[in-house]
C-alpha positions, 0 to 999 in steps of 0.5 A, spaced: 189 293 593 194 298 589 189 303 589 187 303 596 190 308 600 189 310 607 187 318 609 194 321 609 199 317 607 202 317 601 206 310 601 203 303 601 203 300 607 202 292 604 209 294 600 213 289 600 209 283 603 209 278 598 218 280 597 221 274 597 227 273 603 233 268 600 235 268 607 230 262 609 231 259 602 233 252 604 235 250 596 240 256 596 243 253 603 248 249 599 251 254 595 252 258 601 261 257 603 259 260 611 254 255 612 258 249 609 264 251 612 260 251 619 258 244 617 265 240 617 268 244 622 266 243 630 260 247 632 262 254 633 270 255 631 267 258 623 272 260 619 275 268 619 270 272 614 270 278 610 265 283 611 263 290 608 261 291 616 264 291 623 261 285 626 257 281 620 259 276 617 255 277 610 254 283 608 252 282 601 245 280 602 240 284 604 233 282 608 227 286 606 222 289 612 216 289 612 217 298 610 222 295 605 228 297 608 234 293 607 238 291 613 244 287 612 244 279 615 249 277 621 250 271 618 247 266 615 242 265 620 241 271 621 244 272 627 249 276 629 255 275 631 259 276 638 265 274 637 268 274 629 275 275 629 277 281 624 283 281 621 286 276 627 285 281 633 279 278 637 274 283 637 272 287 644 266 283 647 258 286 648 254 287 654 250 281 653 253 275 653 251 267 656 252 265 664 258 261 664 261 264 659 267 269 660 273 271 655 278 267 659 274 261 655 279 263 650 284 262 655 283 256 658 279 257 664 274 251 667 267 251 666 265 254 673 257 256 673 255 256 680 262 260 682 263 253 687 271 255 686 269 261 691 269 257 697 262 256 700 257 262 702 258 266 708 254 263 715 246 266 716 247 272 721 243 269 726 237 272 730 238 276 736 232 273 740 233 279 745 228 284 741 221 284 744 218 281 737 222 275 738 220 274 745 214 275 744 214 270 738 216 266 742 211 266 748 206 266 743 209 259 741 209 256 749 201 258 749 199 254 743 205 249 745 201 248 753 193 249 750 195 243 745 198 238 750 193 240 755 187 237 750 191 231 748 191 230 756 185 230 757 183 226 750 187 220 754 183 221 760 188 225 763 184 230 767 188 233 772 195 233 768 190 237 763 189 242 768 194 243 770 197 245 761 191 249 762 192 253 768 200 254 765 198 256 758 193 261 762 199 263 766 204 265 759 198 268 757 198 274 762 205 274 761 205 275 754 200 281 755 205 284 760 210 283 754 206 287 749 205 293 754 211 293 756 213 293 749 208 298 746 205 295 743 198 294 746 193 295 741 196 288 737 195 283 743 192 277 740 185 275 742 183 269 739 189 266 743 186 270 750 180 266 748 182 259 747 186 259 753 180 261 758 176 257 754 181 251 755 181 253 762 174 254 764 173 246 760 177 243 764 175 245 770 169 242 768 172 236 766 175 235 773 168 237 776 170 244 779 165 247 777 164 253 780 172 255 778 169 253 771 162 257 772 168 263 774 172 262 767 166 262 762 163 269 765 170 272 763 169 270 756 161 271 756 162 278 760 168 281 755 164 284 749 170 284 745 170 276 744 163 275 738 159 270 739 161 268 746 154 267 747 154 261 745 158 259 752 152 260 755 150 253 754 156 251 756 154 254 763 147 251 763 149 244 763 154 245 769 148 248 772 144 241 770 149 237 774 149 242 779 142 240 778 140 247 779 135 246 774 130 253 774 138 257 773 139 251 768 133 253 763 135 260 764 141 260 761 140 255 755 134 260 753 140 266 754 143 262 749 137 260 745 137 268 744 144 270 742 144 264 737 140 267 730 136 263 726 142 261 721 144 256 726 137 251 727 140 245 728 144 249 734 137 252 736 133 245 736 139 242 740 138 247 745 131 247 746 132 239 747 136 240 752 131 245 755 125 239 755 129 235 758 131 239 764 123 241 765 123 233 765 126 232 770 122 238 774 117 234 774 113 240 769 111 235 762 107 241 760 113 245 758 116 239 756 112 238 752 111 245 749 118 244 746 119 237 744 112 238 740 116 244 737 122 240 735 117 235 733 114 240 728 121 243 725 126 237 725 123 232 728 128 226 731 129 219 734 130 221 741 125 228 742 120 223 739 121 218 745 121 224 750 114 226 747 111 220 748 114 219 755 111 225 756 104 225 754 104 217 758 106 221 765 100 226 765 096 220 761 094 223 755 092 217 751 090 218 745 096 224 744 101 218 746 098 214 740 099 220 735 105 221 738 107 214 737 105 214 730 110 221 729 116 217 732 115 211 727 115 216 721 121 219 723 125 220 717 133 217 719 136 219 713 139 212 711 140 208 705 137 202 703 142 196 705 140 193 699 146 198 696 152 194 699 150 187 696 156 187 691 153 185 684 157 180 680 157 183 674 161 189 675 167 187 679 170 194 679 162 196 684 163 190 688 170 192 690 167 199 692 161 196 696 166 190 700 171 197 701 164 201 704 160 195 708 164 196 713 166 202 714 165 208 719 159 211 716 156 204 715 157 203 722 154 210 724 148 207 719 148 201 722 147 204 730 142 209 728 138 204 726 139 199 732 137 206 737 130 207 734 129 200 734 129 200 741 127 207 743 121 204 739 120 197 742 120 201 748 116 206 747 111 200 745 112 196 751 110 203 755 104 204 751 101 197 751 097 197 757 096 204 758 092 207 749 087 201 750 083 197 756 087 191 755 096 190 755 094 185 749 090 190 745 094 196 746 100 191 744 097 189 737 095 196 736 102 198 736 104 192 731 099 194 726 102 201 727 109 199 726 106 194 720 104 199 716 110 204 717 118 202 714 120 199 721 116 192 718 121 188 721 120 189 728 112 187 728 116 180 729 120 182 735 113 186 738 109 180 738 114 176 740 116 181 746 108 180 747 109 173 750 116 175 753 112 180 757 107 175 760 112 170 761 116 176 765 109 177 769 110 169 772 104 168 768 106 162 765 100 158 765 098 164 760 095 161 753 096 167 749 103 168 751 105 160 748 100 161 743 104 167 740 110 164 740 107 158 736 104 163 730 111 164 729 112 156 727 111 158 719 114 164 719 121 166 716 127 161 721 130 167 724 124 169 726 121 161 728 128 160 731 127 165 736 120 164 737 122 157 739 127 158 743 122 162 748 117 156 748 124 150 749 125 155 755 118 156 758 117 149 758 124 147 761 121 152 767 114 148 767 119 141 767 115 139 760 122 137 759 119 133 752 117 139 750 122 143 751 126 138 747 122 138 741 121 146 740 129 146 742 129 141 736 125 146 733 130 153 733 136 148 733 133 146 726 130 154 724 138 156 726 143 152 727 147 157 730 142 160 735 146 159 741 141 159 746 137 154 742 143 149 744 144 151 750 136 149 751 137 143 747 143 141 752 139 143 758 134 138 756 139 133 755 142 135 762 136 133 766 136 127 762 143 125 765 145 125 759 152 129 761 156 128 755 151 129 750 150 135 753 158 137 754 158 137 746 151 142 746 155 146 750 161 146 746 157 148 740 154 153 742 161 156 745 164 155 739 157 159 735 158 165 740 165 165 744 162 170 749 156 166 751 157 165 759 151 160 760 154 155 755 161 157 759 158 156 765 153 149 764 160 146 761 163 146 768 157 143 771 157 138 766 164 137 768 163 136 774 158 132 774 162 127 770 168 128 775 173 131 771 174 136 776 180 140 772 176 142 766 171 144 771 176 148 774 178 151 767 172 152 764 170 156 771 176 160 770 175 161 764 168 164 766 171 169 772 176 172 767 169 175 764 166 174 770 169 179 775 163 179 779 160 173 779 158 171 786 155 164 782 162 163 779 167 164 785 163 159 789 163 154 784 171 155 784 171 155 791 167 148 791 172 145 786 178 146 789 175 143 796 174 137 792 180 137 790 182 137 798 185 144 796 183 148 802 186 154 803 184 155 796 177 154 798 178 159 803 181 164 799 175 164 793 169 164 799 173 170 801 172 174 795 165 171 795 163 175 800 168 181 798 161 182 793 156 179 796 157 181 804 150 177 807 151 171 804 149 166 811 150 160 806 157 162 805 159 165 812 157 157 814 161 154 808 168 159 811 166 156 817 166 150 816 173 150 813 176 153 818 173 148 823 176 142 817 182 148 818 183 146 826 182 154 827 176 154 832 177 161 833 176 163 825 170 158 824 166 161 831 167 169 827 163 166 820 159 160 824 156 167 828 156 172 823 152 167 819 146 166 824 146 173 825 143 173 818 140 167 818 138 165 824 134 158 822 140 155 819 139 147 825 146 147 822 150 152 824 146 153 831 148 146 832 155 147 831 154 155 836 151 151 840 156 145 841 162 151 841 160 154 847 159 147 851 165 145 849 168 152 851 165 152 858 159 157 856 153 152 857 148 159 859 150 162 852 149 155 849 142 155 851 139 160 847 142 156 842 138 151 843 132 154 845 131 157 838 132 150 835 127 148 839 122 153 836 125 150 828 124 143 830 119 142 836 118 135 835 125 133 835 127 132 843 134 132 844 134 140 843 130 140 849 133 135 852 140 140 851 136 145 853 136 142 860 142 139 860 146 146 860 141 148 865 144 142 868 150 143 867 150 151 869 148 149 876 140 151 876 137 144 877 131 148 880 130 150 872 133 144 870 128 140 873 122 144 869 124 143 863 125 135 864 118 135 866 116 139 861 119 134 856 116 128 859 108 131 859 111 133 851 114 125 850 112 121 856 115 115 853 122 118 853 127 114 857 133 119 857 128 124 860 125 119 865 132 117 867 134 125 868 128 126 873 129 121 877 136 122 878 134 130 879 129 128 884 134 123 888 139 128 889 134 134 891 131 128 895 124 129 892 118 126 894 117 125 885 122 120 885 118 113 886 114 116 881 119 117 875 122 110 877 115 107 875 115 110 869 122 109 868 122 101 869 115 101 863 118 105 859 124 101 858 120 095 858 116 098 852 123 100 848 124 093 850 118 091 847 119 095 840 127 093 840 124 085 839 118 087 834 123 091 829 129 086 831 124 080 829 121 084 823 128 086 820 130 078 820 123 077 817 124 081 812 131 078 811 128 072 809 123 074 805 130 078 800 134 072 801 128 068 797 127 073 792 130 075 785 138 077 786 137 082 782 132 086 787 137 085 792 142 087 789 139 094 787 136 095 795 144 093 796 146 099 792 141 104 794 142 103 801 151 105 799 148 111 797 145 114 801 150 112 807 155 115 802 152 121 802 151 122 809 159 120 810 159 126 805 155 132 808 158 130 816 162 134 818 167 132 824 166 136 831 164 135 839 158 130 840 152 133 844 148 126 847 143 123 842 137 121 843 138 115 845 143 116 850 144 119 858 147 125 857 152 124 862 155 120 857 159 126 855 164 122 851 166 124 844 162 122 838 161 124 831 154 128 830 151 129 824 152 137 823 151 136 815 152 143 811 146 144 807 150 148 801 147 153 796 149 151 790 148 143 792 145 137 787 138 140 789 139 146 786 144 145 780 141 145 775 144 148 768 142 155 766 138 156 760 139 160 754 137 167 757 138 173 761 139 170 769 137 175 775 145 174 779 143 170 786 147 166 791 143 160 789 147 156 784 142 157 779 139 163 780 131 164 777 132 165 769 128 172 766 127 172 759 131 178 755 133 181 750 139 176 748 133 171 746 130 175 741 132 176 734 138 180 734 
């Protein structure tokens, strides 16, 4: 390496490398006085050194560059000093120097670095809000502050407080413009601000149905060629025009927008086309429907354009395009992932931890609810189809669960078949061997599918009164799934009709503890309730249902009877009320009002609902017995006739309505009238004393030939009565005789039957003025109690308890049940 040179120099450029630096020799550190001196002394107060320099401390030893230079050390460390004192006189400072550190140290000044001994800083000038960029700044601010308040209105559903932000941040708006113009500074306005607050105006206009203000606001947008992509509101314009249903100018504004949209945006574009499907839909033209629900179909084919397609294809009655259709709409890829990945493993803690966090969160959720939506669009779509692909409903129903077998919606082969029975059941054809025979093939099968296989079946036979079966196959779904409400609201049902009330109370009571939500074991419970006279849990537990209820004719009727059986009228009152706040033409209720008041003494009250409800149902005896006794008692016997006459036509055979009938005529002073209706009675019941007693006192007053005639009759027919008062009369003691010397036990059990019933004829009597009996002159005007009973709509004929299944609402207590979609496997 001596040898070598570079091209014009002369010196070694490597001179020196390998010199030693006895600065940086650690051995050498102990003989050195500057050094040690420093050690014992505090940290910088070193002793006064001599030097051959001004400003070093140790000139003696030389430090070598790498050119072979010599450079005198500042000091030991080779740093230089700043502050060595020369011959006691401290040395002038260099420009460079520490912060915090000033000459004064010396002196005893305090260590200041932040210069806080100053005093604080002086105040920030303030801003002068009176230049044009603030004011602008500042109205820019409002606009933004009012468009935002104005969509939080309208996400709480305040819709017109939301209008009314929109049409004041529209308002700041024009005022910011005119500031800019008047500032000069036009060629800066803020169009993205312009464009939110006429699209946030011309949206809650629409909102708030003022459609053609909205319609007006989205053309300034879409006309202002300054806004890119406003193009896309034309979409915007073209639902407002479907509300309006404009149909044809709908469609042509979604394809405006469908022109405007370029081919990067597809989801965008099958959107629209979809919506453009649905509008010739509802045009009744299912050609160009179909046109552009195939498109979507073949580009991105989804759950809901599938279904409409079929729809389609089912309207103009294409049925072999209906099954391709079908089988392209359970194909539909959903995009979701197996379930089996949210069932936590036990072996990896940390994954059982993420799996429990995600199984129920909003993503699952939306999984979840996807899944459940084409399920049912496909149910549907097979029930639509069934009968219309094949020449029979059942053959076209098992085509589509060989179609769905095959297809990743196995599952749902149970529920078709299933709803197969359900379907023949919903047409009343009860007596149908396929239905029962579906069900029963779903015996064996898998218990969620068994049990609700079962419950359809308990329910079916309940309708047909098999109450046998429909205990053995409420068994069955009871044992397959215990927690099927339905099926132990079945089961209760059968132990119900059994008489069975508190065995049937436990059922309901299990059923609700299974699903707190379900409103048949609820409302069976307050039955059995009130079977068992416990009229205050009744009470609650109808209570309890109105809270879900709010509706419920059913329910407020039953409150009403409660509280009349607690003798609490005005409450009774008060709920019929609101029965017929929901069902306005119920006559059964209109009797029920009626004769509260009547038990009320408000005469006046009971004849406005006792008229009201023959208005609407004009053959209830009932109530034209009481209309008709009103009106005797009034004074108004004329009007009392067509009462009476319409009774006749209800019950022909009974004649103390025509006797009535006469009487008024009677009474109102046309005897001729009179006169031809008791004759007409007595051909119709020749035998009638009452009648043959009438007409000779007619014919003595008007001094008829007729008389001895009548007179006659009158003394036969009385023998006859006579005659037959003896024969039942020695009947009655012979009979007598006979239960005198037969078993106790037979007498005892006749005893009790007759209470009864003359128990609940006391019951359904109700007080009012009698009108004469059949057995009885009518002059005999005297009051007297009448059978007037009131046949109520939810009476014990009628009440029966509510099986496990979807109920059509009725005024009876029990409406006809339906089968629904609450009885299958959910």
């Amino acid at each position: 390496m001596e040898n070598v040179h570079l091209a014009g120099e002369e010196e070694d450029l490597y001179s020196g490398y390998n010199d030693y630096n006895p600065t940086f020799d650690s051995e050498e550190l102990e003989n050195d006085v500057g050094f040690q001196q420093a050690v014992r002394t505090s940290h910088g107060r070193r002793p006064p050194m001599t030097a051959k320099f001004p400003g070093t401390a140790i000139g003696a030893r030389p430090l070598a560059s790498s050119f072979g230079a010599r450079i005198p050390l500042a000091s030991s460390m080779g740093r230089p000093m700043t502050g060595a004192v020369q011959d006691g006189a401290a040395r002038p400072m260099t420009a460079v120097r520490a912060a915090g550190y000033t000459s004064s140290l010396t002196r005893g000044s305090t260590f200041d670095p932040l210069g806080q001994s100053k005093g604080p800083a002086p105040s920030l000038e303030a801003k002068n809000e009176d230049t044009p960029e603030e004011k602008i700044k500042i109205l820019e601010k409002k606009v933004n502050d009012l468009i935002e308040e104005s969509c939080m209105a309208q996400s709480i559903g305040a819709l017109q407080l939301a209008l009314e932000k929109a049409k004041e941040a529209g308002r700041k708006e024009r005022a910011l413009v005119r500031q800019r113009e008047q500032s000069g500074n036009a060629d800066h306005i803020n169009l993205d601000l312009t464009y939110s607050v006429l699209l946030n105006l011309a949206n809650q206009y629409a909102n708030n149905e003022m459609y053609p203000e909205a319609l007006n606001s989205y053309q300034v947008i879409v006309k202002n060629k300054m806004f890119s992509n406003a193009g896309r509101l034309k979409v915007n314009m073209a639902n407002i025009y479907v509300k309006q249903k404009n149909y044809p100018k709908a469609i042509k504004f979604y394809r405006m927008a469908l022109d405007q949209i370029s081919n990067a945006h597809k989801e965008m574009r099958i959107k629209i086309m979809q919506n453009i499907g649905v509008v010739f839909v509802r045009m009744g033209q299912y050609s160009d429907a179909i046109t552009s629900f195939e498109h979507i179909m073949s580009e991105s084919p989804n759950i809901k354009t599938g279904f409409n397609l079929i729809l389609c294809y089912y309207a103009i009655g294409d049925r072999e395009r209906m099954k391709k259709a079908f089988q392209k709409l359970i194909s539909v890829p959903l995009g979701i992932d197996d379930e089996d990945k949210y069932i936590p493993s036990n072996d990896d803690t940390d994954s059982s931890m993420v799996i429990e966090a995600i199984k129920n969160d909003k993503l699952h959720q939306m999984e979840r609810d996807l899944k459940v939506l084409a399920e049912k669009y496909i149910m549907t779509a097979a029930k639509l189809i069934a009968p219309a692909i094949e020449t029979s409903f059942a053959t076209g129903f098992d085509w589509c669960v060989d179609m769905v077998k095959n297809s990743q919606y196995v599952e749902l082969a149970n529920d078709l078949e299933i709803n197969k029975a359900i379907t023949y059941l919903r047409q009343k054809d009860f007596n149908q061997v396929e239905a029962v025979e579906t069900l029963k093939t779903f015996e064996k099968k898998d218990s969620r599918v068994k049990s609700a296989a079962a419950t359809n079946l308990s329910f079916l036979y309940f309708l047909e009164k098999d109450y046998d079966q429909a205990d053995r196959y409420a068994d069955l779904a009871m044992t397959a799934d215990r927690y099927n409400p339905a099926a132990l609201i079945n089961k209760g049902n059968t132990v119900f009709v059994k008489q069975d009330y508190e065995k049937a109370a436990e059922f309901y009571k299990e059923a609700l503890r299974n699903d707190s939500s379900c409103t048949e074991a609820l409302y069976n419970l307050g039955l059995t309730y009130k079977k068992l006279n416990r009229l205050e849990e009744a009470l609650d537990c109808f209570l309890k249902l109105h809270a879900i209820l709010r509706n419920s004719a059913q329910v407020m009727y039953q409150l009403a009877n409660l509280y009349e059986l607690l003798e609490d009228p005005q409450q009774a009152i008060e709920w019929l009320i609101q029965v017929l706040s929901v069902t306005h033409t119920d006559p059964q209720a209109l009797a029920k009002l009626g004769e509260l008041y009547d038990g009320e003494g408000d005469k006046s009250q009971a004849f406005q609902y006792y008229y009201e409800s023959f208005r609407y149902f004009p053959s209830n005896i009932d109530v034209i017995e009481w209309l008709g006794a009103y009106y005797i008692e009034t004074q108004f016997c004329e009007k009392a006739i067509q009462y009476f006459e319409r009774a006749t036509l209800i019950q022909p055979t009974q004649v103390k309505w025509q006797l009535m009938v006469a009487s008024c005529y009677r009474r109102s002073g046309n005897y001729q009238k009179a006169l031809e209706t008791y004759k007409d009675i007595h051909r119709k019941f020749p035998e009638n004393v009452e009648c043959l007693r009438f007409l000779v006192r007619l014919c003595t007053d008007m001094g008829l030939k007729e008389v001895q005639d009548y007179a006659t009759k009158l003394k036969k027919a009385e023998k006859m009565k006579e005659i037959k008062e003896q024969r039942v009369k020695s009947g009655r003691e012979g009979s007598a005789r006979g239960r005198r010397e037969s078993r106790e036990g037979s007498a005892g059990s006749a005893d009790s039957g007759h209470s009864s019933n003359s128990t609940k004829g006391e019951r359904l009597s109700a007080k009012m003025r009698s009108l004469p009996g059949s057995n009885e002159p009518y002059e005999a005007s005297s009051p007297k109690e009448i059978d007037a009973s009131y046949v109520d709509p939810l009476g014990p004929q009628m009440e029966r308890p509510k099986t496990g299944a979807k109920r059509r609402v009725e005024d009876d207590d029990f409406a006809d049940e339906e089968l629904g979609d609450d009885l299958l496997p959910e």
